[in-house]
LUMNU-143033 format. One record per atom (N, C-alpha, C): residue in one letter; chain; atom name; x, y, z. Coordinates in steps of 0.1 Angstrom, whole numbers. Example, Ala and Ser with C-alpha at 12.3 -4.5 7.8 and 13.67 -1.06 7.14 Angstrom:
<votors>
+------+-------+------+-------+-------+-------+
| rest | kette | atom |    px |    py |    pz |
+------+-------+------+-------+-------+-------+
|    A |     A |    N |   132 |   -57 |    78 |
|    A |     A |   CA |   123 |   -45 |    78 |
|    A |     A |    C |   132 |   -33 |    78 |
|    S |     A |    N |   128 |   -22 |    71 |
|    S |     A |   CA |   137 |   -11 |    71 |
|    S |     A |    C |   129 |     0 |    79 |
+------+-------+------+-------+-------+-------+
</votors>
This chain:
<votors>
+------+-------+------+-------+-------+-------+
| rest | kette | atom |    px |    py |    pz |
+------+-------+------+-------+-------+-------+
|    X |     A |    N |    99 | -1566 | -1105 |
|    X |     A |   CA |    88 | -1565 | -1097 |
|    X |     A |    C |    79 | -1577 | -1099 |
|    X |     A |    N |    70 | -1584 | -1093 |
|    X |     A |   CA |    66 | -1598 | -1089 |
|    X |     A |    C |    50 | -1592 | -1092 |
|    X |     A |    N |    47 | -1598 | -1097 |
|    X |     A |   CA |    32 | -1594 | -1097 |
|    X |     A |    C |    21 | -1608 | -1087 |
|    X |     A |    N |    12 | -1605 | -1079 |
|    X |     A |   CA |     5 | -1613 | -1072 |
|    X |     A |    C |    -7 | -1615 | -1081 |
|    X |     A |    N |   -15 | -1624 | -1079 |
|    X |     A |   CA |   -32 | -1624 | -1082 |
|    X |     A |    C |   -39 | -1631 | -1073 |
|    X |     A |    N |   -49 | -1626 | -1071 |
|    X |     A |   CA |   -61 | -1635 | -1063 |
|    X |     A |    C |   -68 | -1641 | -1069 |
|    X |     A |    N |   -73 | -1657 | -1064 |
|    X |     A |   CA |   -80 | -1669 | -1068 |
|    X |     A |    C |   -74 | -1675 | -1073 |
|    X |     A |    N |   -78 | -1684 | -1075 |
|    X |     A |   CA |   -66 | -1701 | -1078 |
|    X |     A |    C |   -65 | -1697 | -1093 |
|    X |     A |    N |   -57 | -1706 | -1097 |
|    X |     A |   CA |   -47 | -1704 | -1113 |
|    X |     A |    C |   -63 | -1706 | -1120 |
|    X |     A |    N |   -65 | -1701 | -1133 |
|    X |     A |   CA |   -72 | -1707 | -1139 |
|    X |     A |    C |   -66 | -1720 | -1151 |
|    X |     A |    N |   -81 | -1728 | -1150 |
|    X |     A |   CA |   -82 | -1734 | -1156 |
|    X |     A |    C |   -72 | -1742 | -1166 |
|    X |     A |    N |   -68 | -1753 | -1174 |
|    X |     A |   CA |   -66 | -1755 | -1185 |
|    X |     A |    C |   -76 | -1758 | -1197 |
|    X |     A |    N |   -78 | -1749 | -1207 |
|    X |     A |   CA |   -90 | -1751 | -1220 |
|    X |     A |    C |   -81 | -1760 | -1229 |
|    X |     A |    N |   -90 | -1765 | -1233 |
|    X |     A |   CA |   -91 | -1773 | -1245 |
|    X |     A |    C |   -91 | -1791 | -1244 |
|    X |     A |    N |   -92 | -1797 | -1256 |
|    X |     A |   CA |   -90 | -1812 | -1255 |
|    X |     A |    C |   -79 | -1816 | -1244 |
|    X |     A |    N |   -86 | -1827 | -1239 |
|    X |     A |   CA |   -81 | -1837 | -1226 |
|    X |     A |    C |   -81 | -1851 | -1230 |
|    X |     A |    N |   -73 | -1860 | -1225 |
|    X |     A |   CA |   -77 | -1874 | -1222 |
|    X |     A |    C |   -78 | -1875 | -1211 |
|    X |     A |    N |   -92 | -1879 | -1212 |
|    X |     A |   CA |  -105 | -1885 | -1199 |
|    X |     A |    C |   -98 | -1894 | -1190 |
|    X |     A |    N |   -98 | -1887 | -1180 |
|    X |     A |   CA |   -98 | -1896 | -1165 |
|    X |     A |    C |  -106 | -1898 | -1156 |
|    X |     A |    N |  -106 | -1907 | -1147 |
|    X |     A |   CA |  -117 | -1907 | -1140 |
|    X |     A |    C |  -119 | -1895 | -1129 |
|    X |     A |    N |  -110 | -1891 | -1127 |
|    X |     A |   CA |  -108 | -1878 | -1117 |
|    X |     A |    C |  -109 | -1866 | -1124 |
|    X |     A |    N |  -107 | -1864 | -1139 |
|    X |     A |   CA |  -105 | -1853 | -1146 |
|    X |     A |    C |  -125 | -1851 | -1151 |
|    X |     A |    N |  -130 | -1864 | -1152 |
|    X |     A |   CA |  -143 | -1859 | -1156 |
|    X |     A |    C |  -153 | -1858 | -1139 |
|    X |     A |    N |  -143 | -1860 | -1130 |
|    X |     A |   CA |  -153 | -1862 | -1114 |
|    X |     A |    C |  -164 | -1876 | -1114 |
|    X |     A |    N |  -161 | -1885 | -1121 |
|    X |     A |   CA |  -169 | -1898 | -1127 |
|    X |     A |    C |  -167 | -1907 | -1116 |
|    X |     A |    N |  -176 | -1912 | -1113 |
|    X |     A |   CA |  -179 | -1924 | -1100 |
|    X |     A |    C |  -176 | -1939 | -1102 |
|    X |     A |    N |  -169 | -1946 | -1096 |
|    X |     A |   CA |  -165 | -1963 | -1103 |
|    X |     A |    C |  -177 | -1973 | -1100 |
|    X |     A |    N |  -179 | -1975 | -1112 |
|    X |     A |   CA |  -189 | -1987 | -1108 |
|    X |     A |    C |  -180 | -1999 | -1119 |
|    X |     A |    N |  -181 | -2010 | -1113 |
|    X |     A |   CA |  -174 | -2023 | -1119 |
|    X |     A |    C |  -162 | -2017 | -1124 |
|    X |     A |    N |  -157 | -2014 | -1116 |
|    X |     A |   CA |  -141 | -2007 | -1122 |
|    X |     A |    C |  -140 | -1999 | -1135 |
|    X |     A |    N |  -150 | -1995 | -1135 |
|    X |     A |   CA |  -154 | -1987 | -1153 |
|    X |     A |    C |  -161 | -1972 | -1144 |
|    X |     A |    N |  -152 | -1958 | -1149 |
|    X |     A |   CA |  -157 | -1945 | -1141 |
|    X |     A |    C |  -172 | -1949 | -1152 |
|    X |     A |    N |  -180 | -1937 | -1146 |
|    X |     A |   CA |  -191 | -1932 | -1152 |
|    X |     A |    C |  -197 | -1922 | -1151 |
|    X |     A |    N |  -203 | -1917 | -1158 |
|    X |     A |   CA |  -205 | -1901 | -1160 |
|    X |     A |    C |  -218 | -1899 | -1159 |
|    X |     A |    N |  -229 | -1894 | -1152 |
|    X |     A |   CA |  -240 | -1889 | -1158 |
|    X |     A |    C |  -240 | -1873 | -1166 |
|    X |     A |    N |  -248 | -1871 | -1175 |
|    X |     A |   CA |  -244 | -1861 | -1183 |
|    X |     A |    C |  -258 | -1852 | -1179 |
|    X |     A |    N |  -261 | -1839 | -1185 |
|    X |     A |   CA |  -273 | -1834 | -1179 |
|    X |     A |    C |  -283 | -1842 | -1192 |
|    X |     A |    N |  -298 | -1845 | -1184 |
|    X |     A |   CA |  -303 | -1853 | -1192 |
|    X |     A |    C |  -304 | -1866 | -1189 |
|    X |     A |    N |  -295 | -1870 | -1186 |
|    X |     A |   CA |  -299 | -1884 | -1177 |
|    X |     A |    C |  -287 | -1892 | -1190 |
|    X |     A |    N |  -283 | -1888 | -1196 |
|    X |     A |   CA |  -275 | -1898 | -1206 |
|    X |     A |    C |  -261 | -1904 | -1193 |
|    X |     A |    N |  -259 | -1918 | -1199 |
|    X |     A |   CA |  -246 | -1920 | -1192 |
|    X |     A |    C |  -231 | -1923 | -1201 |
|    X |     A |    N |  -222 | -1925 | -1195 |
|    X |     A |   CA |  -209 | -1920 | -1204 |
|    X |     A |    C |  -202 | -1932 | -1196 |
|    X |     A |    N |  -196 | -1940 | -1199 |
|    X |     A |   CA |  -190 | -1954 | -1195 |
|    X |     A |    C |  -178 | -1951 | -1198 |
|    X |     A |    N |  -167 | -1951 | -1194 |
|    X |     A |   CA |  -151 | -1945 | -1198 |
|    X |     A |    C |  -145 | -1962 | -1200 |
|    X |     A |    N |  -150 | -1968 | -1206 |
|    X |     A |   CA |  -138 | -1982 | -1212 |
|    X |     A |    C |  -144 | -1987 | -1226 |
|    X |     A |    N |  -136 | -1992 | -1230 |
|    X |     A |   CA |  -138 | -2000 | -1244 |
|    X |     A |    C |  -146 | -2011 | -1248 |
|    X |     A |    N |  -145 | -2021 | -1233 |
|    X |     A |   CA |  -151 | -2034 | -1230 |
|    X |     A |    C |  -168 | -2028 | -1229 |
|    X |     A |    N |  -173 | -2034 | -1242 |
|    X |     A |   CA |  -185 | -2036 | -1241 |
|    X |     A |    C |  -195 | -2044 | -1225 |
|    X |     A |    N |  -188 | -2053 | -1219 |
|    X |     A |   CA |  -194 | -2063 | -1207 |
|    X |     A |    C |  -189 | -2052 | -1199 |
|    X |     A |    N |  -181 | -2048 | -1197 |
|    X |     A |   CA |  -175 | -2041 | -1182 |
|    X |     A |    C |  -189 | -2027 | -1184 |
|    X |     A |    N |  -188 | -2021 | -1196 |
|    X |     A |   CA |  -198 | -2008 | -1198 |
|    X |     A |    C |  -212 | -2014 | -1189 |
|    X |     A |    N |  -220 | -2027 | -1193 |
|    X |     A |   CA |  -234 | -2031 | -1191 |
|    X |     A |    C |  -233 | -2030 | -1171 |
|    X |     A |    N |  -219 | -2041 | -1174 |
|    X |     A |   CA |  -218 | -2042 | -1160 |
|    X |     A |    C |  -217 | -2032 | -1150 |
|    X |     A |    N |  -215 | -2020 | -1152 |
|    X |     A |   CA |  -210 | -2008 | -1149 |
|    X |     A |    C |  -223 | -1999 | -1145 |
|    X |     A |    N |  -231 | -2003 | -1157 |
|    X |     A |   CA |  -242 | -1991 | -1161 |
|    X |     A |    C |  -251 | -2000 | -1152 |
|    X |     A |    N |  -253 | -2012 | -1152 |
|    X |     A |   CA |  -262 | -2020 | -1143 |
|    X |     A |    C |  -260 | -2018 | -1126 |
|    X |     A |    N |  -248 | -2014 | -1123 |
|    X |     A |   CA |  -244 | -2010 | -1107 |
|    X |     A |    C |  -248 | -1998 | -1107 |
|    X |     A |    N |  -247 | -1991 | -1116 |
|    X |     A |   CA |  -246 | -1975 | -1113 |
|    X |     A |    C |  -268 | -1973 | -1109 |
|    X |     A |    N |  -271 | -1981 | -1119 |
|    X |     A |   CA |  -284 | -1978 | -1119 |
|    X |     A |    C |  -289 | -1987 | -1107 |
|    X |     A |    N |  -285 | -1996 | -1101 |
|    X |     A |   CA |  -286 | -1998 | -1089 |
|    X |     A |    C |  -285 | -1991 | -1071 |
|    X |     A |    N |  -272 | -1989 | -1075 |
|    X |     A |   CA |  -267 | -1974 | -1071 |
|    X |     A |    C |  -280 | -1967 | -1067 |
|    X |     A |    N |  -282 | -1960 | -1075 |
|    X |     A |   CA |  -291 | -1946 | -1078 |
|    X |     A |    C |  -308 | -1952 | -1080 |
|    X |     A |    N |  -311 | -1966 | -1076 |
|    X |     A |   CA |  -321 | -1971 | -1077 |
|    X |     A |    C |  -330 | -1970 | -1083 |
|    X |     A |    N |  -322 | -1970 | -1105 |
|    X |     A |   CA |  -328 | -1965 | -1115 |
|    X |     A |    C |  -339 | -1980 | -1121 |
|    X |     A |    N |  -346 | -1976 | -1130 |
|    X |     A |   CA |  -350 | -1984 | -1139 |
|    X |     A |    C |  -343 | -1991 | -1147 |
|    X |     A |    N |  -338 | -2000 | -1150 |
|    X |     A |   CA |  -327 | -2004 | -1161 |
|    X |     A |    C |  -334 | -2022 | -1167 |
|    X |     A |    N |  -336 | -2021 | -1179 |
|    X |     A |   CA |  -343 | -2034 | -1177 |
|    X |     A |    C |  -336 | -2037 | -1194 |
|    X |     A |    N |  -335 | -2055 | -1200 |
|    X |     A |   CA |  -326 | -2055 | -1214 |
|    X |     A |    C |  -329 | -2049 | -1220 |
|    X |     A |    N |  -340 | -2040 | -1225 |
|    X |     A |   CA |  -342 | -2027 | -1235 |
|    X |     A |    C |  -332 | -2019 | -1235 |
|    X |     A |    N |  -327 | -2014 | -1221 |
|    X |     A |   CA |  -318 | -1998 | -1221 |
|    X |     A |    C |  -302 | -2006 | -1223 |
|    X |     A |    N |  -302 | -2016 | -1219 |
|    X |     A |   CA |  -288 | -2024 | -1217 |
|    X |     A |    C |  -287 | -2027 | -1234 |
|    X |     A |    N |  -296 | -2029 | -1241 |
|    X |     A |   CA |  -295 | -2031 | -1258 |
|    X |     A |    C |  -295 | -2017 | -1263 |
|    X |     A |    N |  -294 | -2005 | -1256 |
|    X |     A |   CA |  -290 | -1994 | -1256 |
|    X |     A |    C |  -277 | -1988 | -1258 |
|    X |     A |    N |  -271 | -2000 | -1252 |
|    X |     A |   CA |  -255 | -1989 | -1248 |
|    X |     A |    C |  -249 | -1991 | -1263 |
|    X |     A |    N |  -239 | -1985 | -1265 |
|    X |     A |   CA |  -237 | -1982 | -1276 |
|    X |     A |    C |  -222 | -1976 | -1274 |
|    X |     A |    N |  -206 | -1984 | -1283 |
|    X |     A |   CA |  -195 | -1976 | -1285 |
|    X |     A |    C |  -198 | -1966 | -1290 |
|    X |     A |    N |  -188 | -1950 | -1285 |
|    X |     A |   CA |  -189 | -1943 | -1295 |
|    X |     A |    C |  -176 | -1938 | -1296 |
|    X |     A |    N |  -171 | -1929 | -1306 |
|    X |     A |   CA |  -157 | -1925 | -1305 |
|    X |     A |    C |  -158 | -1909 | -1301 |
|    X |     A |    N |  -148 | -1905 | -1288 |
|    X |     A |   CA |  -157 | -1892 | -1290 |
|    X |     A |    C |  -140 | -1883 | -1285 |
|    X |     A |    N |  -142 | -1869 | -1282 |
|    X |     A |   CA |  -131 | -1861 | -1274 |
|    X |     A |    C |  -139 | -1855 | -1265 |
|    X |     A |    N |  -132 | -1850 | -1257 |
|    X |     A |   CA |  -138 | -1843 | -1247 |
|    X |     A |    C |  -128 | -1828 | -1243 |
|    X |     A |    N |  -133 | -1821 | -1240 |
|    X |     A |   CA |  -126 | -1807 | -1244 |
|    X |     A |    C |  -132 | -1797 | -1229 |
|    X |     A |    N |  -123 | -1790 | -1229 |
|    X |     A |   CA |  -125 | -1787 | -1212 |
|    X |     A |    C |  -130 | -1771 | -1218 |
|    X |     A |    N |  -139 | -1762 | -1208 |
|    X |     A |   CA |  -143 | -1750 | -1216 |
|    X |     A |    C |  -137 | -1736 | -1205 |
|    X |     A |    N |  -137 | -1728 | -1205 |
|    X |     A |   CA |  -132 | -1718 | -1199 |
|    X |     A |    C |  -134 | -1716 | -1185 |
|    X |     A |    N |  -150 | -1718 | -1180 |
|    X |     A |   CA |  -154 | -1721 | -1172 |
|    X |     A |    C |  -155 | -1733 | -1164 |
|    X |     A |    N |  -146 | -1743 | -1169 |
|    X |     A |   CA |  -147 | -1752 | -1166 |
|    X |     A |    C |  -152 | -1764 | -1161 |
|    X |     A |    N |  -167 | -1764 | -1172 |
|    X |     A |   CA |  -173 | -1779 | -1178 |
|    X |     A |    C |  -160 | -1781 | -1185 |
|    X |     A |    N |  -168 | -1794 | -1192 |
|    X |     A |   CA |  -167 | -1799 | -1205 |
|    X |     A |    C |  -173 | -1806 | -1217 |
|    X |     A |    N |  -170 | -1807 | -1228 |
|    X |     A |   CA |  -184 | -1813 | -1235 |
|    X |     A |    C |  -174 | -1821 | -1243 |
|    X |     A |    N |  -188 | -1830 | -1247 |
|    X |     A |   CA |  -181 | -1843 | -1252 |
|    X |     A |    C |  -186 | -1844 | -1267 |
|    X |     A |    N |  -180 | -1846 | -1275 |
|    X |     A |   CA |  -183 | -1846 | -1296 |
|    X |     A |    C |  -178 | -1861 | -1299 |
|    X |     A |    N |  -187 | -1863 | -1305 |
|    X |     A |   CA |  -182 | -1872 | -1315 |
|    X |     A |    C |  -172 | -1867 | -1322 |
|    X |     A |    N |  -162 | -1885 | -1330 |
|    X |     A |   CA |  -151 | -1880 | -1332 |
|    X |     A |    C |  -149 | -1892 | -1338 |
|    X |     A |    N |  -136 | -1888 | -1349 |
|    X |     A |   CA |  -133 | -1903 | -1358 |
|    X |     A |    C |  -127 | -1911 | -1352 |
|    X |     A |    N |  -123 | -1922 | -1350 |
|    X |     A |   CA |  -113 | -1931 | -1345 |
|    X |     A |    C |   -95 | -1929 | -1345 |
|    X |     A |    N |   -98 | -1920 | -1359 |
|    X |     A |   CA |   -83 | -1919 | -1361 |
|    X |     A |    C |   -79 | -1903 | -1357 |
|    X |     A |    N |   -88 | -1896 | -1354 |
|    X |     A |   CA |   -85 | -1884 | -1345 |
|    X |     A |    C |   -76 | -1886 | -1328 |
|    X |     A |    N |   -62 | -1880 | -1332 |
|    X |     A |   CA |   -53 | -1885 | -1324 |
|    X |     A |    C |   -58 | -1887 | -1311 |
|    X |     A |    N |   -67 | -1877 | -1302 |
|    X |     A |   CA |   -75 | -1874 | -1293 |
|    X |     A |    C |   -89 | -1879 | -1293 |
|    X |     A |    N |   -89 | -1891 | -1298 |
|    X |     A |   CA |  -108 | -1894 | -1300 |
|    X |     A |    C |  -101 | -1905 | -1285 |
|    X |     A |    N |  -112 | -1908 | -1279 |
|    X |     A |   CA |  -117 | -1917 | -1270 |
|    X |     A |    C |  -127 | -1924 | -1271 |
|    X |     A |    N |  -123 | -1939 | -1271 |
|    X |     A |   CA |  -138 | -1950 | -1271 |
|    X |     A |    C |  -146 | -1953 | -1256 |
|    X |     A |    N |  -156 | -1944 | -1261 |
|    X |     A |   CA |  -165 | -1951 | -1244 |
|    X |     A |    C |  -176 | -1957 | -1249 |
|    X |     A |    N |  -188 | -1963 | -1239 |
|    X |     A |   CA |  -200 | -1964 | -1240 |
|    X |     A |    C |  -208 | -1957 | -1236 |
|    X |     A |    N |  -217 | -1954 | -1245 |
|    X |     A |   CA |  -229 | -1947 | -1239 |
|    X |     A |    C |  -239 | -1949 | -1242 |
|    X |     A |    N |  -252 | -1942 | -1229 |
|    X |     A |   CA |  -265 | -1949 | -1228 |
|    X |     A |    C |  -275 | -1937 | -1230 |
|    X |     A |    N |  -280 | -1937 | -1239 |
|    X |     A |   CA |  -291 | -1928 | -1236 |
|    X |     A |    C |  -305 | -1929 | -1226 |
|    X |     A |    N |  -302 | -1915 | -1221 |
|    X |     A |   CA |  -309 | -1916 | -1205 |
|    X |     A |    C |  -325 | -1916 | -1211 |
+------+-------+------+-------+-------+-------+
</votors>
């Protein structure tokens, strides 16, 4: 006997590697970007110039304040990102050598 269910499959939980489609993140300077709640931003690349150049479009974009103070802001971090039942996700800090850490930039909003 076949069993049916209604509403789409759920979810997959747990740790991911970040995509630009997987976090719903917008391209600015070919670098996705995330706004987080709070105004923080999440730069998905390694390249320190592509992150500024990224974060400087995006706040253009969105026709933010962004002046060399917040740009002397951005900041590597190593982090994972882990998908939740409901389907957010939240982002932790994380060691470098944690098989699943990801290097992004981020800016505090």
């Amino acid at each position: 006997m076949q069993q049916t269910t209604n509403g789409p499959p759920p979810l997959p939980t747990g740790r991911f590697a970040p995509t630009a489609e997987s976090l719903q993140a917008e391209i600015y300077a070919s670098a996705p970007v995330v706004e987080l709640d709070g105004g923080d931003l999440v730069v998905l690349t390694t390249d320190p110039d592509r992150a500024a150049q990224a974060v400087t479009a995006y706040a253009q974009a969105y026709d933010l304040p962004l002046d060399g103070r917040a740009l002397a802001r951005l900041r590597s971090r190593w982090v994972t990102f882990e998908r939740q039942p409901e389907g957010d996700w939240l982002l932790d800090d994380a060691q470098p050598t944690d098989a699943m850490a990801t290097r992004v930039h981020y800016l505090l909003g």
